[in-house]
LUMSEDO-720742 format. One record per atom (N, C-alpha, C): residue in one letter; x, y, z. Coordinates in steps of 0.2 Angstrom, whole numbers, padded with zeros to 4 digits, always signed. Layout:
<sites>
AXYZ/...
</sites>
This chain:
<sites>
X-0844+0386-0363/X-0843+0379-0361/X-0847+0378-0355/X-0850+0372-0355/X-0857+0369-0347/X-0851+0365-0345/X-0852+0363-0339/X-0850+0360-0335/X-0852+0359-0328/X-0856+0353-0326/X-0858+0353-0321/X-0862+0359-0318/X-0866+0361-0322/X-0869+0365-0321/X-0867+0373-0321/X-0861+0376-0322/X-0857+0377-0324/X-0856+0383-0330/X-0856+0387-0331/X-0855+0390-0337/X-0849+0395-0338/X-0843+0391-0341/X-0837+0393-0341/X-0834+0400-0347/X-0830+0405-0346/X-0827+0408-0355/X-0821+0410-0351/X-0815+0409-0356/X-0809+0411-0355/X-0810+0416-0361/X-0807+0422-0358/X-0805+0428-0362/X-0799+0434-0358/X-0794+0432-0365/X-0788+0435-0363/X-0786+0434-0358/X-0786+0429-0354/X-0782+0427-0347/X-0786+0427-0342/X-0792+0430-0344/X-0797+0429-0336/X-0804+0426-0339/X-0805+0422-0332/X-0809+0416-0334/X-0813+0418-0328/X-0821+0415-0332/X-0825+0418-0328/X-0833+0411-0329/X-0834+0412-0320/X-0836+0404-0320/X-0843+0406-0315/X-0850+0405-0322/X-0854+0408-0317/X-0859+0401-0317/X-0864+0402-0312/X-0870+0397-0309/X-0864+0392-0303/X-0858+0398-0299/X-0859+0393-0294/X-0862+0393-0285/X-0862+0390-0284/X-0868+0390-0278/X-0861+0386-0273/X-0865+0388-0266/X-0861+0387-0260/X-0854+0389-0260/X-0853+0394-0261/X-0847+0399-0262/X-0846+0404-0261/X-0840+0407-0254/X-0839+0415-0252/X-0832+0415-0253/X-0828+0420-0257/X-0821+0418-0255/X-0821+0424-0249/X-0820+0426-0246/X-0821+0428-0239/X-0823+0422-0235/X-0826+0418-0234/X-0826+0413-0231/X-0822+0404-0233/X-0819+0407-0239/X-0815+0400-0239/X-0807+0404-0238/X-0806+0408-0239/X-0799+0410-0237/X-0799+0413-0231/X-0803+0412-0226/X-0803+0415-0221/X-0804+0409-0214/X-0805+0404-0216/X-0806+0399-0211/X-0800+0395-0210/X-0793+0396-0211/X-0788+0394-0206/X-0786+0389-0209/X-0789+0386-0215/X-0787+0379-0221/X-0781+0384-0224/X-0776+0390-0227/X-0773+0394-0232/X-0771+0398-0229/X-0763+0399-0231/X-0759+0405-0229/X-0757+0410-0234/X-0758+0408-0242/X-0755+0410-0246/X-0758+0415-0252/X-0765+0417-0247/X-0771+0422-0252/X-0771+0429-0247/X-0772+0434-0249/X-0771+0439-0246/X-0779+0444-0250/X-0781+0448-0246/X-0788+0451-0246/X-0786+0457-0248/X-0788+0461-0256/X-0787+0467-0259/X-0793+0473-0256/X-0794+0479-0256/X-0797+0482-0254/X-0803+0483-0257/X-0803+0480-0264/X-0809+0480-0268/X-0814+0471-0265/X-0812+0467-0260/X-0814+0462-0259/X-0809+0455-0264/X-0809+0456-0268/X-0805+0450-0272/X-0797+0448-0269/X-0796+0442-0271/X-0790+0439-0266/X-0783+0437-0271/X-0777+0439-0270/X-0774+0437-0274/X-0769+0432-0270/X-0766+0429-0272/X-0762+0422-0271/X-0758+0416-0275/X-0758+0412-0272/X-0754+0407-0275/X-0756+0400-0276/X-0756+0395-0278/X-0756+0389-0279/X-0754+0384-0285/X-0750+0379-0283/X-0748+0374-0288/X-0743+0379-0293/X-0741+0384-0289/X-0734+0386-0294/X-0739+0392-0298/X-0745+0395-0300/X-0748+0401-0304/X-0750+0406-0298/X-0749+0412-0298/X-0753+0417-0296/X-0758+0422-0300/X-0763+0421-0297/X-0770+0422-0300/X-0773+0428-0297/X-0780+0432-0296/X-0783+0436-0294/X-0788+0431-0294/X-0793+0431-0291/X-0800+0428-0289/X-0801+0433-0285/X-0810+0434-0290/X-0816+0439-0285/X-0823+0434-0287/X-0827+0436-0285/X-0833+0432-0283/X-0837+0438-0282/X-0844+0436-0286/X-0852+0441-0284/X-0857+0437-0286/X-0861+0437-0281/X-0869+0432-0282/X-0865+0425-0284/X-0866+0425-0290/X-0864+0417-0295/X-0858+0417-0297/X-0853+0420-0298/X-0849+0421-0304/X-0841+0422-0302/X-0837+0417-0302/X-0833+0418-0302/X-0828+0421-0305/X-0822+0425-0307/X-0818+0429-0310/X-0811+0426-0309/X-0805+0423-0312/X-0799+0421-0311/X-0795+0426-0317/X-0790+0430-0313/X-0785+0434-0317/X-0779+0429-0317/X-0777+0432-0325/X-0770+0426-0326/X-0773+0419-0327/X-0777+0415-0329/X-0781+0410-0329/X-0784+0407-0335/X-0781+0401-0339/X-0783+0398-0344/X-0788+0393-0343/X-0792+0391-0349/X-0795+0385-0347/X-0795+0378-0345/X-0785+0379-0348/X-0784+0373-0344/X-0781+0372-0341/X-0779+0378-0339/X-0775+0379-0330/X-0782+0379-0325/X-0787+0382-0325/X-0795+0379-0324/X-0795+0369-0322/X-0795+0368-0329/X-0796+0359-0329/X-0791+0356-0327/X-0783+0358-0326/X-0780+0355-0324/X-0780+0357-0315/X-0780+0363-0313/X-0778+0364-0307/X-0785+0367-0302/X-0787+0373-0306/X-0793+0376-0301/X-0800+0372-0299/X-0802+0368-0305/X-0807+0364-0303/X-0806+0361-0296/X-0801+0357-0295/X-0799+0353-0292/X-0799+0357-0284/X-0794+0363-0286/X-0792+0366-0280/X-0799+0366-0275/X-0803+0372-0280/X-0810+0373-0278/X-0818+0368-0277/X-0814+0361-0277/X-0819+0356-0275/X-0824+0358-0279/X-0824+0362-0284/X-0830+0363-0289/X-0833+0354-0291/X-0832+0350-0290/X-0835+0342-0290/X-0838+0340-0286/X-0839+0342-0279/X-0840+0340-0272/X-0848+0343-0272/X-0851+0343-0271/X-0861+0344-0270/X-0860+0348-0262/X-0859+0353-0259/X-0858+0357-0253/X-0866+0359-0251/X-0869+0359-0257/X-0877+0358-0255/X-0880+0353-0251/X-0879+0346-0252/X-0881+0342-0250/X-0878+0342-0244/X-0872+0341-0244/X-0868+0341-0239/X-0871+0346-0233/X-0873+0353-0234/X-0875+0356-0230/X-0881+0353-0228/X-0885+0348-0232/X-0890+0349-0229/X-0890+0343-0226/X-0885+0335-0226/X-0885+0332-0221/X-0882+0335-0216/X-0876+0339-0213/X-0873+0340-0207/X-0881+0343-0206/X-0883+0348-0206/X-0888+0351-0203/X-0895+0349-0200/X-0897+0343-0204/X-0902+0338-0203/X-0901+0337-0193/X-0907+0339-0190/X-0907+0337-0184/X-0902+0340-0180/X-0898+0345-0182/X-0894+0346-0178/X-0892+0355-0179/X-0898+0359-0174/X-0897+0365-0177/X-0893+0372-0174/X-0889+0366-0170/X-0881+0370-0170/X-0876+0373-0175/X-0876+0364-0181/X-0873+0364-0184/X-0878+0368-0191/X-0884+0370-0191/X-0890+0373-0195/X-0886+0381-0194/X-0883+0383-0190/X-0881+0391-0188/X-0876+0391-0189/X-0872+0386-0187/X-0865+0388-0191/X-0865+0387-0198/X-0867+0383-0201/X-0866+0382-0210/X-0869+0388-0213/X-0874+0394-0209/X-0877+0400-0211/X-0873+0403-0213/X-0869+0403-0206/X-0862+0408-0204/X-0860+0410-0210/X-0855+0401-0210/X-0851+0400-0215/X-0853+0397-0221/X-0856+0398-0224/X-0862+0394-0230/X-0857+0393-0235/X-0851+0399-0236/X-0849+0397-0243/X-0842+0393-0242/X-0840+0390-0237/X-0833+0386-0235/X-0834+0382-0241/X-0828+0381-0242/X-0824+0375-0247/X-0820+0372-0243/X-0817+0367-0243/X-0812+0363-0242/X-0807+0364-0250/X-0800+0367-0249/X-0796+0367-0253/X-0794+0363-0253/X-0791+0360-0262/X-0788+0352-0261/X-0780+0358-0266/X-0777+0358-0259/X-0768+0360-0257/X-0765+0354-0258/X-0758+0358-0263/X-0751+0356-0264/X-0751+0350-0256/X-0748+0345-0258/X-0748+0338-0251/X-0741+0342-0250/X-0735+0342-0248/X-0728+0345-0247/X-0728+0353-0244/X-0732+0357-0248/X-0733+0363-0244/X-0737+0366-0238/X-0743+0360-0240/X-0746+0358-0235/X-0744+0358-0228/X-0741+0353-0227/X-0736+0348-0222/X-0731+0353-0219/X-0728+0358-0222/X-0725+0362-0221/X-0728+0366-0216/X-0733+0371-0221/X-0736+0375-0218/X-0740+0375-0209/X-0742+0369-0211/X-0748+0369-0205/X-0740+0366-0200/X-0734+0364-0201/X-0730+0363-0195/X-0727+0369-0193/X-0728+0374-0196/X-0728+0381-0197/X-0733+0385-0191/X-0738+0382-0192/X-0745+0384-0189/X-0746+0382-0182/X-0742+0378-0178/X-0745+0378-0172/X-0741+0381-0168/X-0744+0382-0163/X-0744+0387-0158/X-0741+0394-0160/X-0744+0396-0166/X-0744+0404-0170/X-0749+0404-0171/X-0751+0412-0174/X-0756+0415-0176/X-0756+0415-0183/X-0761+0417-0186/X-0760+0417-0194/X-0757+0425-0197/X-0760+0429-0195/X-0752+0432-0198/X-0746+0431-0198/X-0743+0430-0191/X-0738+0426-0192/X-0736+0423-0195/X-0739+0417-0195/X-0741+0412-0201/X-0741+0414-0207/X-0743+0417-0211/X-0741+0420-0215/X-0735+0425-0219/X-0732+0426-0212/X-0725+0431-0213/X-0722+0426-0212/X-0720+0420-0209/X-0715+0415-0208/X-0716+0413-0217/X-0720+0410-0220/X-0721+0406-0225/X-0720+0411-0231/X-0720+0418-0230/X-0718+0424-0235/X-0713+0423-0237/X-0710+0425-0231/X-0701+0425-0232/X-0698+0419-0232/X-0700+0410-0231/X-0699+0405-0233/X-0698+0403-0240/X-0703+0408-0244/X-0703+0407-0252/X-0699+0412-0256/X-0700+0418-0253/X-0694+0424-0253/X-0689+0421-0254/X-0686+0419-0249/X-0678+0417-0247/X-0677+0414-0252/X-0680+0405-0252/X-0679+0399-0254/X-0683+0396-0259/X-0688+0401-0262/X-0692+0398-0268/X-0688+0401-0274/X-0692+0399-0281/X-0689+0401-0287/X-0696+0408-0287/X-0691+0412-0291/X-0697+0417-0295/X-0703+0417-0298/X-0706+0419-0298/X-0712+0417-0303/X-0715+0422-0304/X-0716+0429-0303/X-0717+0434-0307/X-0719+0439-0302/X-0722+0445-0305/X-0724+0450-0304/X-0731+0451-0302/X-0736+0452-0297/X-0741+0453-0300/X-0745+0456-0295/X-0750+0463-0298/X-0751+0467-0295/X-0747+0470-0290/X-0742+0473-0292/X-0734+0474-0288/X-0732+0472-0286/X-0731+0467-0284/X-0727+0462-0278/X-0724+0457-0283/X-0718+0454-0279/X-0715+0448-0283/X-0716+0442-0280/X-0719+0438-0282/X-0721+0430-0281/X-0715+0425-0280/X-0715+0422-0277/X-0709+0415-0276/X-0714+0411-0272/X-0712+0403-0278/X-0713+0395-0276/X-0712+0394-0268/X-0715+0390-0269/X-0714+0385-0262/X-0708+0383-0262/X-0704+0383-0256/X-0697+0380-0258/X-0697+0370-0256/X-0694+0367-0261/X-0695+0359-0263/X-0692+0356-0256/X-0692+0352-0253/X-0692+0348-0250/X-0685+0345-0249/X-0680+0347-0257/X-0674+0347-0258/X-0669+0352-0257/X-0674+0356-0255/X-0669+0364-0255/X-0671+0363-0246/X-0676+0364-0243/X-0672+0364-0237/X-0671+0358-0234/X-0670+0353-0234/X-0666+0345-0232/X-0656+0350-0234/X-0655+0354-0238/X-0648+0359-0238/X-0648+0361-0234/X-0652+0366-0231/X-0653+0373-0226/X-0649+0370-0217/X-0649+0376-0214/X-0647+0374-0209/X-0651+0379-0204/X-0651+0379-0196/X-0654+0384-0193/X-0652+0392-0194/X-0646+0392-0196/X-0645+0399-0197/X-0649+0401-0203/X-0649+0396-0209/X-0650+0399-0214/X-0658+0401-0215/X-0663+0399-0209/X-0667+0399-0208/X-0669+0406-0204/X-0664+0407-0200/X-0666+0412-0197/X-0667+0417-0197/X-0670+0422-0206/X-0673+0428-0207/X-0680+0426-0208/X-0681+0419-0207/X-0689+0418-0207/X-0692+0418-0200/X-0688+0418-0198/X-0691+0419-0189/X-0698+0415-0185/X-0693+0407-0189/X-0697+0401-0187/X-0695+0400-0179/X-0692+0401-0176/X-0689+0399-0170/X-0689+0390-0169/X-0691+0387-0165/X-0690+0381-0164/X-0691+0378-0168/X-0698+0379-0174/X-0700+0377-0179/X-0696+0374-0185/X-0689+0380-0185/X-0684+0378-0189/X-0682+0371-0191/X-0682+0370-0183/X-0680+0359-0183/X-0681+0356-0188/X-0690+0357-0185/X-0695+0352-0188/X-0694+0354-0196/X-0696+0359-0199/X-0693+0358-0207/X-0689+0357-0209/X-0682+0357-0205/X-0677+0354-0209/X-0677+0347-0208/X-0678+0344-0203/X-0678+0337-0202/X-0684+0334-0207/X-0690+0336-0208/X-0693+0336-0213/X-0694+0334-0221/X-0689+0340-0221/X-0686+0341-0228/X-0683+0336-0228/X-0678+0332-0223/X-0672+0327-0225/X-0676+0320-0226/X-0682+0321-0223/X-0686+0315-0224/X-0689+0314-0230/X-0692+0317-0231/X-0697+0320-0238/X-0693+0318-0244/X-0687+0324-0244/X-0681+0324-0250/X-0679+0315-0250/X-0677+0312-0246/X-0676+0304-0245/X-0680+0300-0248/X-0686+0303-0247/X-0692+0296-0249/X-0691+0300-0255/X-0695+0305-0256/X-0695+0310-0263/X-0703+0312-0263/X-0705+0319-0265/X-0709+0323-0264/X-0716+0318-0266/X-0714+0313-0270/X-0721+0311-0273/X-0723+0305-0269/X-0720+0303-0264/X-0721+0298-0258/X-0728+0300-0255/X-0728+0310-0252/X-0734+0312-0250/X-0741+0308-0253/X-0739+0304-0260/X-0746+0305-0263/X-0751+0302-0262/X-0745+0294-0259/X-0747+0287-0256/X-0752+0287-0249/X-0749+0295-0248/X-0755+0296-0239/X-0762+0297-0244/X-0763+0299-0247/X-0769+0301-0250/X-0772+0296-0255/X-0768+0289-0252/X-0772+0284-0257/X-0779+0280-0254/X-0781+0277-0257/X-0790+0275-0257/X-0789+0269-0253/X-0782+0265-0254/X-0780+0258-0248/X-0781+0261-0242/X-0780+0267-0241/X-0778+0272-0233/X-0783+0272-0228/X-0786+0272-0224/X-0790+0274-0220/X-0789+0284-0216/X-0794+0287-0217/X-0790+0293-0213/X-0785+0292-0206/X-0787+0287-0202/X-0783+0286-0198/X-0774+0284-0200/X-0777+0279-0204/X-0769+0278-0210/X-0764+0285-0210/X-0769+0288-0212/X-0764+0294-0216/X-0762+0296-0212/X-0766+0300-0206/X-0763+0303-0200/X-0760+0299-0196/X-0760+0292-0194/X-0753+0289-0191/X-0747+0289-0195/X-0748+0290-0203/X-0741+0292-0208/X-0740+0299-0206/X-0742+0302-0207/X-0740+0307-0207/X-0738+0312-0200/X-0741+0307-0193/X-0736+0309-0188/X-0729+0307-0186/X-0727+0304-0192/X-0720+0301-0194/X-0713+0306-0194/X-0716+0312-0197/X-0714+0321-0199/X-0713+0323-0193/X-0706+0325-0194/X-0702+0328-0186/X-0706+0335-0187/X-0710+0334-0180/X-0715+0340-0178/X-0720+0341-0181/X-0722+0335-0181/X-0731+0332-0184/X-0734+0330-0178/X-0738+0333-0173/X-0743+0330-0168/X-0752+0328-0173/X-0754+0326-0168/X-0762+0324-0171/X-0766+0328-0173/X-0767+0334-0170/X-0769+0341-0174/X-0765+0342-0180/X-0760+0344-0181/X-0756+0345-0188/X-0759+0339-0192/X-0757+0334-0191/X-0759+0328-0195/X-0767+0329-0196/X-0771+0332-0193/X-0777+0330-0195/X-0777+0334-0201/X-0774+0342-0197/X-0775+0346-0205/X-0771+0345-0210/X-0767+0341-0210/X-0765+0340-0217/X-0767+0334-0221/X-0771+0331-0218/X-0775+0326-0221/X-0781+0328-0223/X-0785+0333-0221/X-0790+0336-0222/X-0789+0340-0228/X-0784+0345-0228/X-0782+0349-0233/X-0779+0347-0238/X-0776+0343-0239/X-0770+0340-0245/X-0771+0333-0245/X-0774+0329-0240/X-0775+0320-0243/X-0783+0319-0245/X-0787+0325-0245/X-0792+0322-0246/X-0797+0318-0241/X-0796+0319-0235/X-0798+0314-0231/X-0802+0320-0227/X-0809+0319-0232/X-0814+0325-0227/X-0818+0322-0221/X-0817+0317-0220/X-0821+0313-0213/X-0816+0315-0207/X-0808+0318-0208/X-0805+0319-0202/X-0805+0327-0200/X-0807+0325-0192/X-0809+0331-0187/X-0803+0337-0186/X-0800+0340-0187/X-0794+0344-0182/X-0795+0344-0175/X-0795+0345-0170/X-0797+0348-0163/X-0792+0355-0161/X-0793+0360-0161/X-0786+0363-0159/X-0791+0367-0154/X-0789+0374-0150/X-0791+0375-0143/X-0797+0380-0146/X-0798+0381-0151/X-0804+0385-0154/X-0810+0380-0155/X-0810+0374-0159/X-0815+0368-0159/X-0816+0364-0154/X-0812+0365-0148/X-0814+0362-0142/X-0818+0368-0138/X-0815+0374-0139/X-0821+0378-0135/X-0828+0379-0139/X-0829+0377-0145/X-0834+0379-0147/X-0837+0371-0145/X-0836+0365-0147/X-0839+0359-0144/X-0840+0359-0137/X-0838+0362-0132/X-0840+0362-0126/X-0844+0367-0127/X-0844+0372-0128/X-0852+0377-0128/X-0857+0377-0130/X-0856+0373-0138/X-0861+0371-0141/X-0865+0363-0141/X-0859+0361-0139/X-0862+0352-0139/X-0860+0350-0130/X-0858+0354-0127/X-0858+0354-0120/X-0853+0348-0118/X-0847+0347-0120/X-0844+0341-0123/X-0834+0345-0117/X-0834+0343-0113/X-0829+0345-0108/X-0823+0348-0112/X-0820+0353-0112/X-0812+0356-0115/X-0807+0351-0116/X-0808+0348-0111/X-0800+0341-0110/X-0804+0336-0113/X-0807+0335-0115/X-0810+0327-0117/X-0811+0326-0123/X-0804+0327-0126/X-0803+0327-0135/X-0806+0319-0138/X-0804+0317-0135/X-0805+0309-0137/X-0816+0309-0137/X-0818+0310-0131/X-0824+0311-0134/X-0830+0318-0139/X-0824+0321-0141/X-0826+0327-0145/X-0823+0321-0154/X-0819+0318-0153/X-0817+0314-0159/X-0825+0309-0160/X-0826+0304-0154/X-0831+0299-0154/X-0838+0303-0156/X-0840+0308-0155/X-0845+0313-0157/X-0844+0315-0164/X-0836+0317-0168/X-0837+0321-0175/X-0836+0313-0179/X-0837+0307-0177/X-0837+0300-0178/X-0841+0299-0181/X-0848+0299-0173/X-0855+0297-0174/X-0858+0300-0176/X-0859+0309-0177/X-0863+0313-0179/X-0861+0316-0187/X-0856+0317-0187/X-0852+0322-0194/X-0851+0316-0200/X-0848+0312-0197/X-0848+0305-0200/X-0840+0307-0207/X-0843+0306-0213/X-0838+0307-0217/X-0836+0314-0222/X-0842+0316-0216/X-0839+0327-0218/X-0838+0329-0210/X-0835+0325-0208/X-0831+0328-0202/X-0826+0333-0202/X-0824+0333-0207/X-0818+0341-0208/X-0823+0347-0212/X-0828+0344-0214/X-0832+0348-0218/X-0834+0353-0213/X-0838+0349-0207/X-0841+0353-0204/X-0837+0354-0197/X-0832+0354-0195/X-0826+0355-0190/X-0825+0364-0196/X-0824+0365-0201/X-0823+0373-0204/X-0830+0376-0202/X-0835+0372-0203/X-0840+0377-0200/X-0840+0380-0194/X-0839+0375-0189/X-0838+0377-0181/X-0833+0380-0182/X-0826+0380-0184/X-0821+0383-0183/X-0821+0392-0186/X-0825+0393-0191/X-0827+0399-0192/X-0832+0401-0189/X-0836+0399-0187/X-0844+0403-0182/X-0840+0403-0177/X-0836+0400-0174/X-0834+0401-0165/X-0826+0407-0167/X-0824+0407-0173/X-0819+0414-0174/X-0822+0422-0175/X-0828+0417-0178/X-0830+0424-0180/X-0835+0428-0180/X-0841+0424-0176/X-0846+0425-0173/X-0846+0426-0165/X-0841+0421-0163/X-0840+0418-0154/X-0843+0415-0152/X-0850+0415-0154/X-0854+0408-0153/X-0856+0409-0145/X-0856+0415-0143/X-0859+0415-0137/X-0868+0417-0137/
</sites>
């Protein structure tokens, strides 16, 4: 099967997609968008999303999906992996004239923008602020552990769902407390009662085409322990809204050293990823966010 340039074959549960370009999974699971992919010792990643856990490995062109049909492909991974989005072009307007952002898209050449579960989302990255991603990642383990349903076996470990928006709007702080969210507890469960009230498909209207990015992230700073950084990542990562910037203390140190743009002056660090990034402003906010984590950009 072609598609998009594209050359698809499913065989026996693993699917395999070569002629793709602008793609590293080391650099899309590793720039701070995902908590739920873990790095195997042979380089491939195994994880989770939309309820299947899969293996993905990548060489030169060729993608590899274990556990993966062609229409678990069509329904969900195309999508996930922005395989419709042209990152070529893209790279090559952010970088037009501006050859700051020319060294960091080198960096990070194969970033994706993941298009993530809206509700898990929301969750996670309120999970994520003022923590590290390990951590991050051991809170939202045992979050699915606890309170998710089963979902298999694979590569020895046991998999568990996201837990629904209806299951913790139940919970309480105690029953939270083998996940060692500490304050964070709050904000989920008040969350959940919101969410569960409206109902998990309310999320979807943030991510409608009437919205403006701003739209979405004034909704969505509505969410007990949603600040503007959270909102921005979750619009970014699960509404679709690739024009919107995060700023968190990594993107401002790399905008002050690169674009010479003061640490405290977030408002003009937004007015610059406005005039300059335009409507790949989260696009290319991952790139600086990767070259300044992992290069240091000094």
């Amino acid at each position: 099967m072609t598609e998009s340039g594209y050359r698809i074959k499913e065989d026996n549960g693993i699917l395999t997609i070569e002629g793709i370009r602008d793609f590293d999974t080391d650099h899309i699971f590793d720039c701070g968008q995902c908590f739920r992919w873990e790095r195997k010792d042979d380089g491939s990643y195994i994880g989770m999303a939309y309820g299947r856990n899969v293996e993905v490995s990548f060489s030169e062109d060729t993608l590899t999906i274990t556990n993966c049909t062609l229409d678990d492909y069509n329904s969900i991974w195309k999508k996930y992996f922005d395989f419709e989005r042209d990152y070529g072009e893209i790279k090559r307007v952010l970088a037009t004239g501006d050859s700051v952002m020319n060294r960091a898209i080198e960096y990070g050449r194969g970033i994706r923008i993941l298009n993530q579960e809206k509700w898990e989302t929301l969750i996670s990255f309120i999970i994520s602020q003022n923590n590290n991603i390990p951590r991050i990642k051991g809170c939202i383990e045992s979050l699915c552990r606890n309170f998710g349903e089963y979902v298999g076996n694979c590569d020895g470990r046991e998999w568990y769902s996201f837990p629904s928006a209806h299951v913790l709007a139940e919970l309480t702080e105690e029953d939270l407390a083998p996940c060692r969210l500490g304050y964070r507890a709050r904000y989920l469960l008040e969350t959940g009662k919101q969410v569960a009230a409206a109902g998990e498909g309310s999320l979807e209207k943030l991510a409608s085409e009437d919205l403006t990015a701003d739209d979405t992230i004034e909704q969505l700073r509505k969410f007990t322990g949603v600040g503007p950084k959270v909102a921005s990542c979750i619009a970014l990562f699960a509404m679709g809204r690739m024009e919107s910037f995060p700023i968190d203390v990594w993107v401002k140190r790399v905008m002050n050293r690169l674009y010479g743009i003061p640490e405290n002056d977030v408002k003009a660090m937004n007015k610059y990823a406005t005039e300059h990034f335009g409507k790949y402003g989260g696009i290319a906010q991952q790139y600086l966010f990767y070259y300044i984590t992992h290069a240091g950009c000094d």
